[in-house]
BAVO-852240 format. One record per residue: chain; x, y, z of N, C-alpha, C, O in turn. Coordinates in nm, 3 decimals, always signed. Example, Ala and Ser with C-alpha at 12.3 -4.5 7.8 and 13.67 -1.06 7.14 Angstrom:
# residues 2
+------+---------+---------+---------+---------+---------+---------+---------+---------+---------+---------+---------+---------+
! unit !     n.u !     n.v !     n.w !    ca.u !    ca.v !    ca.w !     c.u !     c.v !     c.w !     o.u !     o.v !     o.w !
+------+---------+---------+---------+---------+---------+---------+---------+---------+---------+---------+---------+---------+
!    A !  +1.319 !  -0.569 !  +0.780 !  +1.230 !  -0.450 !  +0.780 !  +1.320 !  -0.330 !  +0.780 !  +1.424 !  -0.332 !  +0.846 !
!    A !  +1.285 !  -0.225 !  +0.708 !  +1.367 !  -0.106 !  +0.714 !  +1.290 !  +0.003 !  +0.787 !  +1.341 !  +0.114 !  +0.804 !
+------+---------+---------+---------+---------+---------+---------+---------+---------+---------+---------+---------+---------+
//
This chain:
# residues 103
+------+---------+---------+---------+---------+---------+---------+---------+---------+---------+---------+---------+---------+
! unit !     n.u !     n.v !     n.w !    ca.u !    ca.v !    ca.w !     c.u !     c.v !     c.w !     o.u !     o.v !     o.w !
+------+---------+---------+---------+---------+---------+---------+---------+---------+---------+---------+---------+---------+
!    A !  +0.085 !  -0.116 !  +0.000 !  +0.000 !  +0.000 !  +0.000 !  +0.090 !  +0.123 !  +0.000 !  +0.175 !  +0.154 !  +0.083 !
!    A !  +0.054 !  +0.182 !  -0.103 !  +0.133 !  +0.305 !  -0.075 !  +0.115 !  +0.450 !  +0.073 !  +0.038 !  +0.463 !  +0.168 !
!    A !  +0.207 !  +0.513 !  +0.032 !  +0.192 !  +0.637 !  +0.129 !  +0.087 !  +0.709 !  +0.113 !  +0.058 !  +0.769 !  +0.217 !
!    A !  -0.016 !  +0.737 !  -0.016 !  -0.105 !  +0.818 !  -0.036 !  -0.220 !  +0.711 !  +0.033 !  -0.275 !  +0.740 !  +0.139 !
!    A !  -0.243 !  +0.612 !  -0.025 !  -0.350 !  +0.556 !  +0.030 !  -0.330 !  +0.503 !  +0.174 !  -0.434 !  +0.458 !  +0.223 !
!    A !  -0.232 !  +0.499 !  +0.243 !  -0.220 !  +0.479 !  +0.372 !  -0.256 !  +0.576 !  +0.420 !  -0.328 !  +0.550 !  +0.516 !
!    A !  -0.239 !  +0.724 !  +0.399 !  -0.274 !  +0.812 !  +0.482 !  -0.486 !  +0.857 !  +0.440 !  -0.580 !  +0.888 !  +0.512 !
!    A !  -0.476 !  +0.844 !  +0.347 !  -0.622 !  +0.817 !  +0.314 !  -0.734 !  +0.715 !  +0.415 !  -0.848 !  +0.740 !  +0.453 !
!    A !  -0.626 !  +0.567 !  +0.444 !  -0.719 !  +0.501 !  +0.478 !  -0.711 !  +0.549 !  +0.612 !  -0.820 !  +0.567 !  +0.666 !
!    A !  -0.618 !  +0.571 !  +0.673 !  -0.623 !  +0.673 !  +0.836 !  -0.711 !  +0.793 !  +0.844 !  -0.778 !  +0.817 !  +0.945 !
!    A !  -0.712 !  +0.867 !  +0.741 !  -0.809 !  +0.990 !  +0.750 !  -0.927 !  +0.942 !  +0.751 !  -1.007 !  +0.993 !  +0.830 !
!    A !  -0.991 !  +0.791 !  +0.633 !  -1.078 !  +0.772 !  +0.670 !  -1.151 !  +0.715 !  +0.839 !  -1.246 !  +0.742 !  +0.912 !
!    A !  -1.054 !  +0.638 !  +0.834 !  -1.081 !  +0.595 !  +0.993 !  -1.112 !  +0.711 !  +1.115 !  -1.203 !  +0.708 !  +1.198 !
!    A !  -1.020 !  +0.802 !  +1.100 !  -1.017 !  +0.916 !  +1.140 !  -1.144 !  +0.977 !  +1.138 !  -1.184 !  +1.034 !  +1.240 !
!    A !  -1.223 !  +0.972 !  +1.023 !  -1.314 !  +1.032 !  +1.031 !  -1.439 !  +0.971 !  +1.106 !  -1.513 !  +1.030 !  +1.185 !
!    A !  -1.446 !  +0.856 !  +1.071 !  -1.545 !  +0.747 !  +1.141 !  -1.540 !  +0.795 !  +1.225 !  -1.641 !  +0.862 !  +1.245 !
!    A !  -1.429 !  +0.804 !  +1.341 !  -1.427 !  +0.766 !  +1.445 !  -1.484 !  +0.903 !  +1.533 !  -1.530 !  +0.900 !  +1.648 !
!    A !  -1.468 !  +1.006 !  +1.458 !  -1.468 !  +1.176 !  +1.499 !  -1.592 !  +1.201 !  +1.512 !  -1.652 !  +1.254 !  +1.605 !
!    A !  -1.666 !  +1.119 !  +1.312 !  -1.787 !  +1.140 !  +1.312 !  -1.908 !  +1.056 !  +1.468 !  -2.008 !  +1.096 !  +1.529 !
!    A !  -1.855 !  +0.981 !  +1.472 !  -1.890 !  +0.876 !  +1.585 !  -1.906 !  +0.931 !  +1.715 !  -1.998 !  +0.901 !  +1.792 !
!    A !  -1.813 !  +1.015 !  +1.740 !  -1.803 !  +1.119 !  +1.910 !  -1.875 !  +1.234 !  +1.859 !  -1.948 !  +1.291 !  +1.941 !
!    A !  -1.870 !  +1.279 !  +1.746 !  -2.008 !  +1.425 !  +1.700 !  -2.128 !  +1.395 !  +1.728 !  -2.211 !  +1.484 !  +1.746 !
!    A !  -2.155 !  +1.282 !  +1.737 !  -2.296 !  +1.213 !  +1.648 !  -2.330 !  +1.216 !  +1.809 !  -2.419 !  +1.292 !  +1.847 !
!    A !  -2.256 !  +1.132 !  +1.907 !  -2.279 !  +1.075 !  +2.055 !  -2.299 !  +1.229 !  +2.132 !  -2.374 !  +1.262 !  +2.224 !
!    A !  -2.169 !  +1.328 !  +2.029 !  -2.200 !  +1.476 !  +2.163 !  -2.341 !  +1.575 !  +2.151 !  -2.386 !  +1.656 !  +2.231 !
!    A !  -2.383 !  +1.536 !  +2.030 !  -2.533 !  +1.617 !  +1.940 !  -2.616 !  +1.546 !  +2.034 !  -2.688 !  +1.617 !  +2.104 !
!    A !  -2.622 !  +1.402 !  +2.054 !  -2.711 !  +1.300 !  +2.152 !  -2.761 !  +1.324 !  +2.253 !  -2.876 !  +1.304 !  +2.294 !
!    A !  -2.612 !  +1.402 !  +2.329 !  -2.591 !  +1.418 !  +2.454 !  -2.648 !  +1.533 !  +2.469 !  -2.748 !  +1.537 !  +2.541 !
!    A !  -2.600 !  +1.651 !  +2.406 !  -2.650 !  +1.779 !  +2.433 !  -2.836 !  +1.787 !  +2.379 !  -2.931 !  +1.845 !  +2.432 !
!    A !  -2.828 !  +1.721 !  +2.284 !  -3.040 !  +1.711 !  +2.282 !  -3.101 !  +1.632 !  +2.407 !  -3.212 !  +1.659 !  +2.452 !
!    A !  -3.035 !  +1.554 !  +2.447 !  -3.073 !  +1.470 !  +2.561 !  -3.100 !  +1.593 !  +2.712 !  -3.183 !  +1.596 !  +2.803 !
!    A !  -2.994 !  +1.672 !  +2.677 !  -2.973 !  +1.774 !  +2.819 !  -3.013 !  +1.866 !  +2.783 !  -2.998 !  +1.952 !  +2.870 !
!    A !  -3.079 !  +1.918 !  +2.666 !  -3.183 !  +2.013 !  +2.661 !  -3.327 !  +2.016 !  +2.692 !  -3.408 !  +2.101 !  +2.727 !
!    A !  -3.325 !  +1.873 !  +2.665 !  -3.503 !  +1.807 !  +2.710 !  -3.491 !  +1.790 !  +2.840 !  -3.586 !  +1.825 !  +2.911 !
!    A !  -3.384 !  +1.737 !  +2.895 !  -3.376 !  +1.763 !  +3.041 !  -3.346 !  +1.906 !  +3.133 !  -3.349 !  +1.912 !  +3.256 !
!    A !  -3.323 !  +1.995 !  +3.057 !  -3.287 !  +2.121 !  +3.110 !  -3.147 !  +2.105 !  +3.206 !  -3.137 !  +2.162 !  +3.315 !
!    A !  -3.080 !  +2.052 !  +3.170 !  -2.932 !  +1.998 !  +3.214 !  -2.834 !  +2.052 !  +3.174 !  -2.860 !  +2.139 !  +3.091 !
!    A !  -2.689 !  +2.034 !  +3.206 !  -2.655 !  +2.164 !  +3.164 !  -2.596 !  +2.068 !  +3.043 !  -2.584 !  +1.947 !  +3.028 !
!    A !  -2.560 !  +2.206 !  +2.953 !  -2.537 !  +2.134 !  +2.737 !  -2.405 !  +2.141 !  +2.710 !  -2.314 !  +2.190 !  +2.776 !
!    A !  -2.405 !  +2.084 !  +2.598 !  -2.250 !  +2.045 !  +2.550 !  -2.195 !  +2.199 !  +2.479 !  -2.268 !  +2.235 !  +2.387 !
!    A !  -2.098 !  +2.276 !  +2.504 !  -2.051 !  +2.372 !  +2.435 !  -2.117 !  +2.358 !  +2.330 !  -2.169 !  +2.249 !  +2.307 !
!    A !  -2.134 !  +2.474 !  +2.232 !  -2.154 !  +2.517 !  +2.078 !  -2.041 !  +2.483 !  +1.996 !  -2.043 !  +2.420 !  +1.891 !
!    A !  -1.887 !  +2.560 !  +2.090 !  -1.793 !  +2.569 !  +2.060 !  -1.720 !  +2.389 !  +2.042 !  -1.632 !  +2.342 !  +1.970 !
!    A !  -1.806 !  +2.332 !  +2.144 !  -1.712 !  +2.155 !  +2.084 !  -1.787 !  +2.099 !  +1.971 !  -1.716 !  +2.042 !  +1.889 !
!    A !  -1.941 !  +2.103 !  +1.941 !  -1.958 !  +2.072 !  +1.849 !  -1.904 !  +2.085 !  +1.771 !  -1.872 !  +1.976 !  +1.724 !
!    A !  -1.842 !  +2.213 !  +1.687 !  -1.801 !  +2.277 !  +1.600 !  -1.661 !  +2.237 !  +1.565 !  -1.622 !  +2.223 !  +1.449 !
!    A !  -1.552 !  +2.212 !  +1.724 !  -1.452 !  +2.178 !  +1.676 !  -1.469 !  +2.086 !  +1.636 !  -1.418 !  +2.083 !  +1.524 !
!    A !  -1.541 !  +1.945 !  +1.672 !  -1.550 !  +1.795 !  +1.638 !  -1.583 !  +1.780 !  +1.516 !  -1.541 !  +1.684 !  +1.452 !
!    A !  -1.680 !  +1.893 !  +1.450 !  -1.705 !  +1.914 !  +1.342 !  -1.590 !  +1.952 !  +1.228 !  -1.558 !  +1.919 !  +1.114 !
!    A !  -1.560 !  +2.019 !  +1.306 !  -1.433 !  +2.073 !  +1.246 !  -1.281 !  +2.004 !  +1.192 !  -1.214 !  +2.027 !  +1.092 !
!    A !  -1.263 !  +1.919 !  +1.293 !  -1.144 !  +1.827 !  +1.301 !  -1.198 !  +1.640 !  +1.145 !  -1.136 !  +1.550 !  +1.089 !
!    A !  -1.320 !  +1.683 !  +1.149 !  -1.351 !  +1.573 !  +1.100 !  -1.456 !  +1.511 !  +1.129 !  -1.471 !  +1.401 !  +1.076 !
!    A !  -1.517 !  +1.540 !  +1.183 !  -1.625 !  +1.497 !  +1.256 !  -1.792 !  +1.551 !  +1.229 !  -1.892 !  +1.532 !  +1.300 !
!    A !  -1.779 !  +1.617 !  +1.112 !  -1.915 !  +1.629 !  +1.042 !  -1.968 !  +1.591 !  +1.002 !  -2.081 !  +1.640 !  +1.002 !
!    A !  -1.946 !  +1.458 !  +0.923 !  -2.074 !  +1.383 !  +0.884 !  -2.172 !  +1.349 !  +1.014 !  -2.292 !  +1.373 !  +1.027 !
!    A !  -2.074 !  +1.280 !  +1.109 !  -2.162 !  +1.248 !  +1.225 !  -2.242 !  +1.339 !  +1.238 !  -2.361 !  +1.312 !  +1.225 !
!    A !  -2.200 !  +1.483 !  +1.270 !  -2.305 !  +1.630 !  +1.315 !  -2.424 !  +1.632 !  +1.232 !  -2.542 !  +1.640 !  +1.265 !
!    A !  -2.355 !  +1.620 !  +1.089 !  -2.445 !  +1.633 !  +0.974 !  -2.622 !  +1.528 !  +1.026 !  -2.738 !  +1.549 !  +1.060 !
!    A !  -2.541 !  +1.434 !  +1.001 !  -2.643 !  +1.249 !  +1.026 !  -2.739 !  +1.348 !  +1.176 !  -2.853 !  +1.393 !  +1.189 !
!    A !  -2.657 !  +1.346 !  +1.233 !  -2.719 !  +1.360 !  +1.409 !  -2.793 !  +1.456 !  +1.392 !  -2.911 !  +1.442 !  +1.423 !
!    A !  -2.752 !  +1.568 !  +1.344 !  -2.851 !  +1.665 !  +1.374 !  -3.023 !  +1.645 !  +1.294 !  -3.132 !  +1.693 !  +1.326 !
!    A !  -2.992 !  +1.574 !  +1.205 !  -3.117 !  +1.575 !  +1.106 !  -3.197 !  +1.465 !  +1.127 !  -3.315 !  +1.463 !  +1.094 !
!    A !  -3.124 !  +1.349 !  +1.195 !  -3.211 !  +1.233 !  +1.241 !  -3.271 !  +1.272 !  +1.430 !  -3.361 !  +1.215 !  +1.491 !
!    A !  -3.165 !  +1.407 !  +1.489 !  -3.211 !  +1.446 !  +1.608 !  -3.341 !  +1.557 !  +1.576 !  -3.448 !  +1.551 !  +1.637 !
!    A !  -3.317 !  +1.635 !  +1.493 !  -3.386 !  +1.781 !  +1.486 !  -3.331 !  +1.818 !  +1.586 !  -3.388 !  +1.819 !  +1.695 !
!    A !  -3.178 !  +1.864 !  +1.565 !  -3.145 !  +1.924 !  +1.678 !  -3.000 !  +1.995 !  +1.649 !  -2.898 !  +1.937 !  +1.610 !
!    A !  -3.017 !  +2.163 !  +1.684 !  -2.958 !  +2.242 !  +1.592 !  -2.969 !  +2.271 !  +1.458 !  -2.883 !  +2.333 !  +1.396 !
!    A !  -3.084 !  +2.224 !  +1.405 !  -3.126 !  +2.318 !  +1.262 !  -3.159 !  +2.408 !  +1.232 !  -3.137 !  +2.457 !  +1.121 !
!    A !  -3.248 !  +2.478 !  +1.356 !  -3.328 !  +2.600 !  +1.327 !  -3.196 !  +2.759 !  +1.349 !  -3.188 !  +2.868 !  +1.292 !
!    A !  -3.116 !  +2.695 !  +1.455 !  -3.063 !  +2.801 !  +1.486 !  -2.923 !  +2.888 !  +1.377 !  -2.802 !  +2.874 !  +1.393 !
!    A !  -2.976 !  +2.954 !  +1.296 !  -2.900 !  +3.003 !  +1.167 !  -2.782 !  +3.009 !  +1.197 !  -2.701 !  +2.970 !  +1.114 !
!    A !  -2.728 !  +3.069 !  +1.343 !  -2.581 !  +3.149 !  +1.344 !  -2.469 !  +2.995 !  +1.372 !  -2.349 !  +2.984 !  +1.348 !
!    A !  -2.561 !  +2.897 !  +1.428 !  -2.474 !  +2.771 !  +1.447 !  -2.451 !  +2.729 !  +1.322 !  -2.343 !  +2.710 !  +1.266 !
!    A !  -2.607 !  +2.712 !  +1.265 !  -2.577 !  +2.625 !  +1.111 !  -2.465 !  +2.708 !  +1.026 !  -2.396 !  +2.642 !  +0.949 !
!    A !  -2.442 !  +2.853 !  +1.034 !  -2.356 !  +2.905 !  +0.901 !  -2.199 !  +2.859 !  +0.980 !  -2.104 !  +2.828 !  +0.908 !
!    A !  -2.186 !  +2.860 !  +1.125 !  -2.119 !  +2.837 !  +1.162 !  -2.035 !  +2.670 !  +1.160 !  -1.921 !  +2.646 !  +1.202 !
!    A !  -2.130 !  +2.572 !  +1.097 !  -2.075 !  +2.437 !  +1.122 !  -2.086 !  +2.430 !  +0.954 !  -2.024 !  +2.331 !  +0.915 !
!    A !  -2.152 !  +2.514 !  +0.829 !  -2.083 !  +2.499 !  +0.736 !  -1.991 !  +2.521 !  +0.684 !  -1.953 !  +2.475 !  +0.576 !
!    A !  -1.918 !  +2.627 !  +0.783 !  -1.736 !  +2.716 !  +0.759 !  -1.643 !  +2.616 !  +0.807 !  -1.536 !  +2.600 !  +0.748 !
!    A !  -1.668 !  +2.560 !  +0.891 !  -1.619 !  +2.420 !  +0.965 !  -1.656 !  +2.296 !  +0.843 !  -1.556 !  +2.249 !  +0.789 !
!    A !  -1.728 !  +2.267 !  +0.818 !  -1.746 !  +2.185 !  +0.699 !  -1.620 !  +2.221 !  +0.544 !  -1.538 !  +2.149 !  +0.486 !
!    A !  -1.661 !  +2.358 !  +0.527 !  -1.571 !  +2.372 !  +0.452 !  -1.438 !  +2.392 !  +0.429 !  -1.377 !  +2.388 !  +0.322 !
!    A !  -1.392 !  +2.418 !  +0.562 !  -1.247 !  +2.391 !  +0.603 !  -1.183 !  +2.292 !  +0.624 !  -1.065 !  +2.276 !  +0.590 !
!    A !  -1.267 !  +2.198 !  +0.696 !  -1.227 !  +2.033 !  +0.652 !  -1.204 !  +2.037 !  +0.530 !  -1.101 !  +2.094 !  +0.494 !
!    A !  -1.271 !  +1.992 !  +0.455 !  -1.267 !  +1.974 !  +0.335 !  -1.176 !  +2.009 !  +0.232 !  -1.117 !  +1.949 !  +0.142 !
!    A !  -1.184 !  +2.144 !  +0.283 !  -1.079 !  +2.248 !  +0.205 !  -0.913 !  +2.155 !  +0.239 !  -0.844 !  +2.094 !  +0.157 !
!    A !  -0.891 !  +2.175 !  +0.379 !  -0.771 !  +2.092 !  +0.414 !  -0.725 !  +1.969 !  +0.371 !  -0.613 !  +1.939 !  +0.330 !
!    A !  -0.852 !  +1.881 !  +0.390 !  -0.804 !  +1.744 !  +0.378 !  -0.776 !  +1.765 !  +0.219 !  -0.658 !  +1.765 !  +0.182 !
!    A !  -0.881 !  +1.783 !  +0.125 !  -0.799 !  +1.812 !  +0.013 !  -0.689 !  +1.870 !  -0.046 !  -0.629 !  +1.827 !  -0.144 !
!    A !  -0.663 !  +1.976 !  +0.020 !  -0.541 !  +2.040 !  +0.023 !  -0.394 !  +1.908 !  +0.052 !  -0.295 !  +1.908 !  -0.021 !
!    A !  -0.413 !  +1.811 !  +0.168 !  -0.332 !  +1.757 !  +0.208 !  -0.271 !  +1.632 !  +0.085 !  -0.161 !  +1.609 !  +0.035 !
!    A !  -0.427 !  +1.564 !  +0.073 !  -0.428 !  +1.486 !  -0.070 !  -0.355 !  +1.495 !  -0.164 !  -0.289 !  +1.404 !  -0.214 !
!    A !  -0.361 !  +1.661 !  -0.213 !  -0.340 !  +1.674 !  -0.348 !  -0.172 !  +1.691 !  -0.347 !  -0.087 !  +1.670 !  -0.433 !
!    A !  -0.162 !  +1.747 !  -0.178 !  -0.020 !  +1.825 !  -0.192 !  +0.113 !  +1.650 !  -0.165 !  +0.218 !  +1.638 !  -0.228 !
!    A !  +0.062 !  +1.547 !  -0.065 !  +0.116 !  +1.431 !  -0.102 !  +0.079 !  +1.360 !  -0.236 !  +0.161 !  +1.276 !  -0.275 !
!    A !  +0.006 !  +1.374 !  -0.285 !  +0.000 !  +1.323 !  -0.427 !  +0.076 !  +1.336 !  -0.501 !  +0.116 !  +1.251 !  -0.580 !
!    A !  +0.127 !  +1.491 !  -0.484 !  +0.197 !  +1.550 !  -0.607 !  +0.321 !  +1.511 !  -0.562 !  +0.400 !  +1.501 !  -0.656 !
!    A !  +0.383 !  +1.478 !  -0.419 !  +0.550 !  +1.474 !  -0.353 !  +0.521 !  +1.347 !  -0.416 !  +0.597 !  +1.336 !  -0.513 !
!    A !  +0.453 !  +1.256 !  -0.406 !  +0.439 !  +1.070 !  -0.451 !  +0.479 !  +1.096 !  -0.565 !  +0.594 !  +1.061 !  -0.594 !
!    A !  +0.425 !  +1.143 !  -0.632 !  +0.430 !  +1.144 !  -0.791 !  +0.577 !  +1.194 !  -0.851 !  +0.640 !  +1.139 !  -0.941 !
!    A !  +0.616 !  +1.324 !  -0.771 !  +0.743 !  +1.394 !  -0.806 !  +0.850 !  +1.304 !  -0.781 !  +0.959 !  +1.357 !  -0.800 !
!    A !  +0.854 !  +1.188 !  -0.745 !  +0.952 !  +1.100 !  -0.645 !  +0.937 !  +0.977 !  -0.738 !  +1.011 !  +0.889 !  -0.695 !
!    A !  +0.868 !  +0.937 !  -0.849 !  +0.901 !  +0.826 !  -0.910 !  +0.959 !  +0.880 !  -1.016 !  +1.006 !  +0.809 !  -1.104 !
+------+---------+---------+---------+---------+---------+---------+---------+---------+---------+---------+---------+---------+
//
């Protein structure tokens, strides 16, 4: 297996695993809103979201109804969406090209 797809199949795992603790912290914090308990930061969603962990948010929030309505979060976890993204591709393309420059 090469170096590109090794680090691919880690990012993917990576992500599972991020998406997996987003998904459980969206759970948690809808769980402690119906309870009037105290809630999970805004601010961790977002990083978890952030680090990789958005699909989970994505999945959770829409199978929770929970955090959709509120606009300033949602524009806020799609800048986080798109910075993932932005990065991990960024990372892809930029070992792709060292792989490639090296044969």
């Amino acid at each position: 297996m090469g170096l590109l797809s090794s680090i691919l199949t880690a990012l993917a795992i990576w992500t599972v695993v991020a998406s997996l603790v987003t998904a459980w912290l969206y759970a948690r914090d809808k769980r402690a809103a119906g309870r009037n308990d105290r809630r999970t930061p805004e601010n961790t969603l977002l990083i978890w979201s952030l680090v990789g962990g958005w699909p989970g948010g994505l999945i959770a929030s829409r199978l929770l109804r929970h955090k959709t309505y509120k606009m300033s979060y949602r524009i806020r976890f799609v800048a986080c969406v798109i910075v993932n993204v932005a990065v991990t591709a960024g990372i892809s393309w930029t070992i792709n090209r060292s792989v490639n420059f090296f044969r």
